[in-house]
N, CA, C and O atoms as CSV, one atom per row, in Angstrom:
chain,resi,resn,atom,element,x,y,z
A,1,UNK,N,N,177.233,145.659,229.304
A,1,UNK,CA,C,175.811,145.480,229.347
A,1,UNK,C,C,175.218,146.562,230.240
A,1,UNK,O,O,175.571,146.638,231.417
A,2,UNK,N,N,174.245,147.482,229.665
A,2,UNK,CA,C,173.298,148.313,230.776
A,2,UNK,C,C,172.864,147.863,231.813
A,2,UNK,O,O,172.365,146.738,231.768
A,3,UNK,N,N,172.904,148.544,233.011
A,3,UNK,CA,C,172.082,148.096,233.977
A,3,UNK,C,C,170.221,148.344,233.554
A,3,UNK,O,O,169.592,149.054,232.770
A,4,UNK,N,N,169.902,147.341,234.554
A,4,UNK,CA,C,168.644,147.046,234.101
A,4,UNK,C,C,167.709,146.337,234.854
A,4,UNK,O,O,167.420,145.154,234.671
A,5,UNK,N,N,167.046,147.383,236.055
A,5,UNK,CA,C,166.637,147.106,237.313
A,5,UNK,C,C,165.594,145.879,237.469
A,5,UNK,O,O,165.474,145.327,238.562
A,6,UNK,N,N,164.857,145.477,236.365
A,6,UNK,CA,C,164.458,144.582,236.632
A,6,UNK,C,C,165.179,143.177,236.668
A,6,UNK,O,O,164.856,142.365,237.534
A,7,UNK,N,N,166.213,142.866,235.678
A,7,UNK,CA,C,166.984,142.024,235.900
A,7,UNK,C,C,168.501,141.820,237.092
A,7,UNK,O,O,169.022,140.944,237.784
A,8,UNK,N,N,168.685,143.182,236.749
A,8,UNK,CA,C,169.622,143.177,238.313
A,8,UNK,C,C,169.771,143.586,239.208
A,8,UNK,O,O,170.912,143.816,239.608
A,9,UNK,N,N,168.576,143.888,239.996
A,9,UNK,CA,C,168.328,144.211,241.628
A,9,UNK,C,C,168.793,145.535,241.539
A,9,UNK,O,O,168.816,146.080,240.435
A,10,UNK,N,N,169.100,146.021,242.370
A,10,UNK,CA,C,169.442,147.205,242.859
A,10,UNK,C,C,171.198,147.571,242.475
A,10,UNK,O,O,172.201,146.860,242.417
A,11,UNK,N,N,170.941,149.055,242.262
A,11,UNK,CA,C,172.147,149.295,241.563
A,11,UNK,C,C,173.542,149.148,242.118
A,11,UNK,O,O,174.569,149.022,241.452
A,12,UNK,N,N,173.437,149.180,243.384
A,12,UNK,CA,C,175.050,148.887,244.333
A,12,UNK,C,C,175.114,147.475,243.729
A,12,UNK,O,O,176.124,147.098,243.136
A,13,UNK,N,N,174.313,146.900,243.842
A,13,UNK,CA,C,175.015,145.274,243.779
A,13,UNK,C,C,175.046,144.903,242.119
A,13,UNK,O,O,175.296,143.739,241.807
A,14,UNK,N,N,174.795,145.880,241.099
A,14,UNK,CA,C,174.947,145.509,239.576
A,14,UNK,C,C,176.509,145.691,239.801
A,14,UNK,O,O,177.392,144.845,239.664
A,15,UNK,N,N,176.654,147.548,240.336
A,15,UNK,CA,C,178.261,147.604,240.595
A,15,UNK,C,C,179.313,146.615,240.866
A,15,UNK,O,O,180.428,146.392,240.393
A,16,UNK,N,N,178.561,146.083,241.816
A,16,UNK,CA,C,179.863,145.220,242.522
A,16,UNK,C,C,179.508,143.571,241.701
A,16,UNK,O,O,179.997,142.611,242.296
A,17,UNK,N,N,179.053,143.391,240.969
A,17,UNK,CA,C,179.149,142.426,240.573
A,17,UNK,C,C,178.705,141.292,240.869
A,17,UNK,O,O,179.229,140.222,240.560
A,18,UNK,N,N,177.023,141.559,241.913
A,18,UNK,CA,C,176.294,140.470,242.307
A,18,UNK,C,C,177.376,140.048,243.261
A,18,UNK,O,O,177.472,138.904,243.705
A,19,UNK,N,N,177.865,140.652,243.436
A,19,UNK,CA,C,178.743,140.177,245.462
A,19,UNK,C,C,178.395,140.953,246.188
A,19,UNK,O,O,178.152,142.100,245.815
A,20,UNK,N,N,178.231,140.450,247.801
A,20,UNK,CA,C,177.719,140.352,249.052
A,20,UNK,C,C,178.316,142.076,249.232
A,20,UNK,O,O,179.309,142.396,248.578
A,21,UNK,N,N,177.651,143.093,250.130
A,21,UNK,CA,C,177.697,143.916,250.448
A,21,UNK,C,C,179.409,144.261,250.891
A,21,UNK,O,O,179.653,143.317,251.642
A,22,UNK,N,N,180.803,145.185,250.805
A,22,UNK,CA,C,181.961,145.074,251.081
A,22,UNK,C,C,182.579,144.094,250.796
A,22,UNK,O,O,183.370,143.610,251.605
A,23,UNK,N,N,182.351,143.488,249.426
A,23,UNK,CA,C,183.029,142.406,248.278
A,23,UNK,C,C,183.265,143.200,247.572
A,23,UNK,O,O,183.229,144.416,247.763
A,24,UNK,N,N,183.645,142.422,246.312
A,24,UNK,CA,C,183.658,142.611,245.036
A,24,UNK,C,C,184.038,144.640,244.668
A,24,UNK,O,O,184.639,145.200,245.584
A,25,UNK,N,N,183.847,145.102,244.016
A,25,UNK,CA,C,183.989,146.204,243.263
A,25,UNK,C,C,183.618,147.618,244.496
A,25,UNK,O,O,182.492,148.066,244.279
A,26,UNK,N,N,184.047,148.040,245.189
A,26,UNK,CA,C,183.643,149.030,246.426
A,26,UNK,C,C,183.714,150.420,245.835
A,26,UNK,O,O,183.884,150.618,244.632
A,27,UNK,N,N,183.558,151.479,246.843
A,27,UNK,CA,C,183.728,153.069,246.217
A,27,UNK,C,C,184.836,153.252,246.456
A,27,UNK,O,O,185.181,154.304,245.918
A,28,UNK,N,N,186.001,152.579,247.242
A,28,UNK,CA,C,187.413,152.540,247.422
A,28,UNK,C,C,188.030,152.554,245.938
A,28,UNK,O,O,188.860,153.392,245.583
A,29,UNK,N,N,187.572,151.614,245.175
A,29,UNK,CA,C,188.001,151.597,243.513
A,29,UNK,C,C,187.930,152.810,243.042
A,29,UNK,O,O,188.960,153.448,242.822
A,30,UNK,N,N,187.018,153.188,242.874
A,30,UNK,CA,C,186.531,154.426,241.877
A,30,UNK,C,C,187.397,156.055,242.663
A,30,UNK,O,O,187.175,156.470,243.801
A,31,UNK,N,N,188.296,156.647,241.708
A,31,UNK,CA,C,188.802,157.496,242.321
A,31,UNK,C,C,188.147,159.073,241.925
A,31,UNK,O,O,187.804,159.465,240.810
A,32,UNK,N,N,188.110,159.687,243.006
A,32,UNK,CA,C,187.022,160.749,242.988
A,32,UNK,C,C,187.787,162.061,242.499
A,32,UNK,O,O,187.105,163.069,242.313
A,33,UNK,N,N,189.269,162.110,242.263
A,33,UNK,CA,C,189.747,163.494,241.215
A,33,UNK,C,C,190.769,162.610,240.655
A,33,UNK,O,O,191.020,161.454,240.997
A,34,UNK,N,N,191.394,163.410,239.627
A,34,UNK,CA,C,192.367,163.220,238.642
A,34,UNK,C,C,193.456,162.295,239.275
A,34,UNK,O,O,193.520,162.468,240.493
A,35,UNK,N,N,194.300,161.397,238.813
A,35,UNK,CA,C,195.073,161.030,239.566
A,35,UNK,C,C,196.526,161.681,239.065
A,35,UNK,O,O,196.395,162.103,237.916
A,36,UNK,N,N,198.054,161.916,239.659
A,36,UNK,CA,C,198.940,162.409,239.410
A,36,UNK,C,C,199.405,162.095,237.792
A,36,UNK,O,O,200.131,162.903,237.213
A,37,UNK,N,N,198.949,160.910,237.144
A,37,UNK,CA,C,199.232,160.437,235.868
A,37,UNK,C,C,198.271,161.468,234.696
A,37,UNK,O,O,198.543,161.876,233.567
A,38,UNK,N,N,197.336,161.599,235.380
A,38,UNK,CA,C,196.739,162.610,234.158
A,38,UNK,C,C,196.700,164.325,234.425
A,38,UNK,O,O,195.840,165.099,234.004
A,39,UNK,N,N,197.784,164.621,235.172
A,39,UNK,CA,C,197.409,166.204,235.850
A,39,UNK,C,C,198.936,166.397,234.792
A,39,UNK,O,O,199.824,165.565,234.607
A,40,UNK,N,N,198.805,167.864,234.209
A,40,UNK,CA,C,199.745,168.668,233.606
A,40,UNK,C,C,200.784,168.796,235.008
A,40,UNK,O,O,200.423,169.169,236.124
A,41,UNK,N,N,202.525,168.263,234.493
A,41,UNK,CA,C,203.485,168.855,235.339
A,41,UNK,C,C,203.968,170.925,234.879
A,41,UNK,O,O,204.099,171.696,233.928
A,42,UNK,N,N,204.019,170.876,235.878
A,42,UNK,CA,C,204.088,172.498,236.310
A,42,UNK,C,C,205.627,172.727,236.308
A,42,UNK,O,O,206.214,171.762,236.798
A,43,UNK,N,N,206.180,173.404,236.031
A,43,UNK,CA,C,207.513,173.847,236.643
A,43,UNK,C,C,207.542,175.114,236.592
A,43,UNK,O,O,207.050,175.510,235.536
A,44,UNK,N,N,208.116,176.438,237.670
A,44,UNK,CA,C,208.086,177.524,237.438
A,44,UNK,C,C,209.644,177.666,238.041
A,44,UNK,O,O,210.253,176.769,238.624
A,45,UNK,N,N,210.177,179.126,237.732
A,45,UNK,CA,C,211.353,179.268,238.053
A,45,UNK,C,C,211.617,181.121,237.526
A,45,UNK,O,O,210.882,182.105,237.438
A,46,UNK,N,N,212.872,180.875,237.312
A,46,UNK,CA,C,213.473,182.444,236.837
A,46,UNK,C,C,214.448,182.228,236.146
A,46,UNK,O,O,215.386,181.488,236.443
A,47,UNK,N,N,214.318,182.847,235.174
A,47,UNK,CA,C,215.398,182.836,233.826
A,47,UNK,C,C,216.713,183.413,234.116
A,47,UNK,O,O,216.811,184.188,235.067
A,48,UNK,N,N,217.691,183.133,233.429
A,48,UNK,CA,C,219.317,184.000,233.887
A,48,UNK,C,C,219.198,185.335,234.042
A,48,UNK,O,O,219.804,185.899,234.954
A,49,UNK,N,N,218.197,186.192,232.952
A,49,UNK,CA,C,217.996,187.867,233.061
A,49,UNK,C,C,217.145,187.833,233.976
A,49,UNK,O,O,216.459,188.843,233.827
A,50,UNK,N,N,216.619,186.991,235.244
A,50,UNK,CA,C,215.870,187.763,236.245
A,50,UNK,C,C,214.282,187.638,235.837
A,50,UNK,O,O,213.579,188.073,236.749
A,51,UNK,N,N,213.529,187.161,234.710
A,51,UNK,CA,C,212.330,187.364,234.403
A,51,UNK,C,C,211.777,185.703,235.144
A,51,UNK,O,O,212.504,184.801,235.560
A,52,UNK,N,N,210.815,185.737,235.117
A,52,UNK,CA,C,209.770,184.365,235.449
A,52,UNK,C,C,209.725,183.707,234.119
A,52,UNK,O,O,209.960,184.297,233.065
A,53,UNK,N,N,209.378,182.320,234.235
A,53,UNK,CA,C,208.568,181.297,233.237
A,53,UNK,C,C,208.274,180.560,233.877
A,53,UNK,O,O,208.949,180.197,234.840
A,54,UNK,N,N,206.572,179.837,233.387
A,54,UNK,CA,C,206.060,178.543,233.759
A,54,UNK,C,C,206.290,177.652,232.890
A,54,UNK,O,O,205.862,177.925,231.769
A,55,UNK,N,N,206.811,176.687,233.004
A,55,UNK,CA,C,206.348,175.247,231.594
A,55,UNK,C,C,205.498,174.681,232.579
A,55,UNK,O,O,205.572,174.414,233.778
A,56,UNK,N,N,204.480,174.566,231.461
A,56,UNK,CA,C,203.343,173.114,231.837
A,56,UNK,C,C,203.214,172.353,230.565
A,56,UNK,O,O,202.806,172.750,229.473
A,57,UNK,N,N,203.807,170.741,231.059
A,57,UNK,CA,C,203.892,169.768,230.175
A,57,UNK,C,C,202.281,168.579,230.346
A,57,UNK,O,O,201.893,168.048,231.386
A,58,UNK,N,N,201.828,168.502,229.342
A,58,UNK,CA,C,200.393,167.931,229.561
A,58,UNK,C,C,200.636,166.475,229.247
A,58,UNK,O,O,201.836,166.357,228.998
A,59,UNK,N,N,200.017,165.322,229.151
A,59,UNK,CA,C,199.714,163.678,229.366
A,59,UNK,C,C,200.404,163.245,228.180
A,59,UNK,O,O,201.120,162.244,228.209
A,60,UNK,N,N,200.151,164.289,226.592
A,60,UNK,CA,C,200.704,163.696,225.144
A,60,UNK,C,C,202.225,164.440,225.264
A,60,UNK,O,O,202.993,164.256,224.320
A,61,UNK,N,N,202.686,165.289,226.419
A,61,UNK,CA,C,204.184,165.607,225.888
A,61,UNK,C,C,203.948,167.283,225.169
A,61,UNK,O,O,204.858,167.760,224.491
A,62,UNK,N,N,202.907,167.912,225.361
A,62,UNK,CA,C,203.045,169.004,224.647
A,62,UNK,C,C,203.423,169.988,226.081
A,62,UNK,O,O,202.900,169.686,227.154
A,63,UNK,N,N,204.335,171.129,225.980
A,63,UNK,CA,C,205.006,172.125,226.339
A,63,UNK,C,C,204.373,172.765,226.383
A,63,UNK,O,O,203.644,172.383,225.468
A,64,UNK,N,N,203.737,173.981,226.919
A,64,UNK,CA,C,203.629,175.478,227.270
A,64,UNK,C,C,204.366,176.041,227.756
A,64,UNK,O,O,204.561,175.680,228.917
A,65,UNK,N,N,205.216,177.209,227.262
A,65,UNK,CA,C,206.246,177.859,228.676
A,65,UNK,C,C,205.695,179.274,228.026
A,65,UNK,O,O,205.710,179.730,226.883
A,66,UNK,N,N,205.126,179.824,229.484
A,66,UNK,CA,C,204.841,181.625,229.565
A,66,UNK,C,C,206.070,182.066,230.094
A,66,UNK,O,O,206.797,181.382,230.815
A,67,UNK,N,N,206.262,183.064,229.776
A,67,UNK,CA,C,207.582,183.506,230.215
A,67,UNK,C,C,207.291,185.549,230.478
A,67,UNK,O,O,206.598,186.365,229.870
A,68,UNK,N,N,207.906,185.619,231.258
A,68,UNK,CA,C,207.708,187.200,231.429
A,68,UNK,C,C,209.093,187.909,230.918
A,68,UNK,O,O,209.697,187.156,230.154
A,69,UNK,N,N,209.570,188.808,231.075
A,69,UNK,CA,C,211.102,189.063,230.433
A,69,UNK,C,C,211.068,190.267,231.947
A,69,UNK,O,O,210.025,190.704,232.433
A,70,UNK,N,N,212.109,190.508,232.316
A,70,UNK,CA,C,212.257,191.938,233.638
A,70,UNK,C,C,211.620,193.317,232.948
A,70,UNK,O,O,211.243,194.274,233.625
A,71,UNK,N,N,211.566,193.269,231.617
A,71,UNK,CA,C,210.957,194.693,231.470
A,71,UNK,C,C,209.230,194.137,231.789
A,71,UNK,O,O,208.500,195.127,231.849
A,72,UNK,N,N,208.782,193.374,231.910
A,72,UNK,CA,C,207.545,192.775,232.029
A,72,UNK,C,C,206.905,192.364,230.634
A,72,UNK,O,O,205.688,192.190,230.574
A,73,UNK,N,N,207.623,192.222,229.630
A,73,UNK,CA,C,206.880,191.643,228.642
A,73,UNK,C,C,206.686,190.384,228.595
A,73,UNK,O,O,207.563,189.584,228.921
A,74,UNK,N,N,205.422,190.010,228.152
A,74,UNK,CA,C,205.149,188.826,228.462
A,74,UNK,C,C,205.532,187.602,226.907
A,74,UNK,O,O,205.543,188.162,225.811
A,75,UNK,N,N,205.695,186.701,226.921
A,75,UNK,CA,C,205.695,185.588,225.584
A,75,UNK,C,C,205.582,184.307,225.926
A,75,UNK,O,O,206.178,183.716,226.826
A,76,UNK,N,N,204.614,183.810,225.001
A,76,UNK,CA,C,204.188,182.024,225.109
A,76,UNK,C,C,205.159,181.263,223.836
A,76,UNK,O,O,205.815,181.765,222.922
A,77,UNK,N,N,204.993,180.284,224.112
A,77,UNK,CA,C,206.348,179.282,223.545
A,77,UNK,C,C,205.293,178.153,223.478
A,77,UNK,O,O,204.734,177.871,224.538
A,78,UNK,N,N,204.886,177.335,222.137
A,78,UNK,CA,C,204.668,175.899,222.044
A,78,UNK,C,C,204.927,175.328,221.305
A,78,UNK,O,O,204.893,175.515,220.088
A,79,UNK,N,N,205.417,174.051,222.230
A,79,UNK,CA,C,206.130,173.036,221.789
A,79,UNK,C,C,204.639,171.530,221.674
A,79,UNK,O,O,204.003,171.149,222.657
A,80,UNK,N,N,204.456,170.989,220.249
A,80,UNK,CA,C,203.660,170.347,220.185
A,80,UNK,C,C,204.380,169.088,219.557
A,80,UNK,O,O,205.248,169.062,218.684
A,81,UNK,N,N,203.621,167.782,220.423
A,81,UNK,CA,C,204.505,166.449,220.318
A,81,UNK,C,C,203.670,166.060,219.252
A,81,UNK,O,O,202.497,165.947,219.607
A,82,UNK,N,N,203.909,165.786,217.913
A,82,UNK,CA,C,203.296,164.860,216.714
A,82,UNK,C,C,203.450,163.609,217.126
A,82,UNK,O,O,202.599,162.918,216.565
A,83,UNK,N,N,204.273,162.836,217.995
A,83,UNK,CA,C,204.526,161.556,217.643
A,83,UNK,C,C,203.204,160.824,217.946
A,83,UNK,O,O,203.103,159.616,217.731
């Protein structure tokens, strides 16, 4: 249901659910960046020939790996999850 100032007072207390000021629903709830469950895992490292790669795996399972090679050429790799 919309809030809707004439029927429910002021907007902190629509939030919290018509409970008393540090009841009900607080700004402690509401989280203010991404939490670790929705952030892409990172892994970086170095390949057996000495070159770099990053994989970054995102929330559905899809892969990115950049990879550099020692002569410095660079190549992307994706791996995309259908399931």
């Amino acid at each position: 249901m919309p809030y809707d100032p004439e029927v429910d007072g002021s907007y902190g207390s629509w939030l919290r659910g018509g409970a008393p000021l540090g009841q009900g629903r607080t700004t402690d709830v509401v989280v203010g960046e991404r939490t670790w469950v929705t952030r892409d895992e990172v892994v970086e490292g170095r390949t057996s020939e000495g070159g770099r790669y990053q994989r970054r795996r995102d929330q559905l399972g899809n892969d990115v790996i950049r990879e550099t090679t020692p002569q410095g050429r660079e190549r992307q790799h994706v791996r995309i999850n259908l399931r």
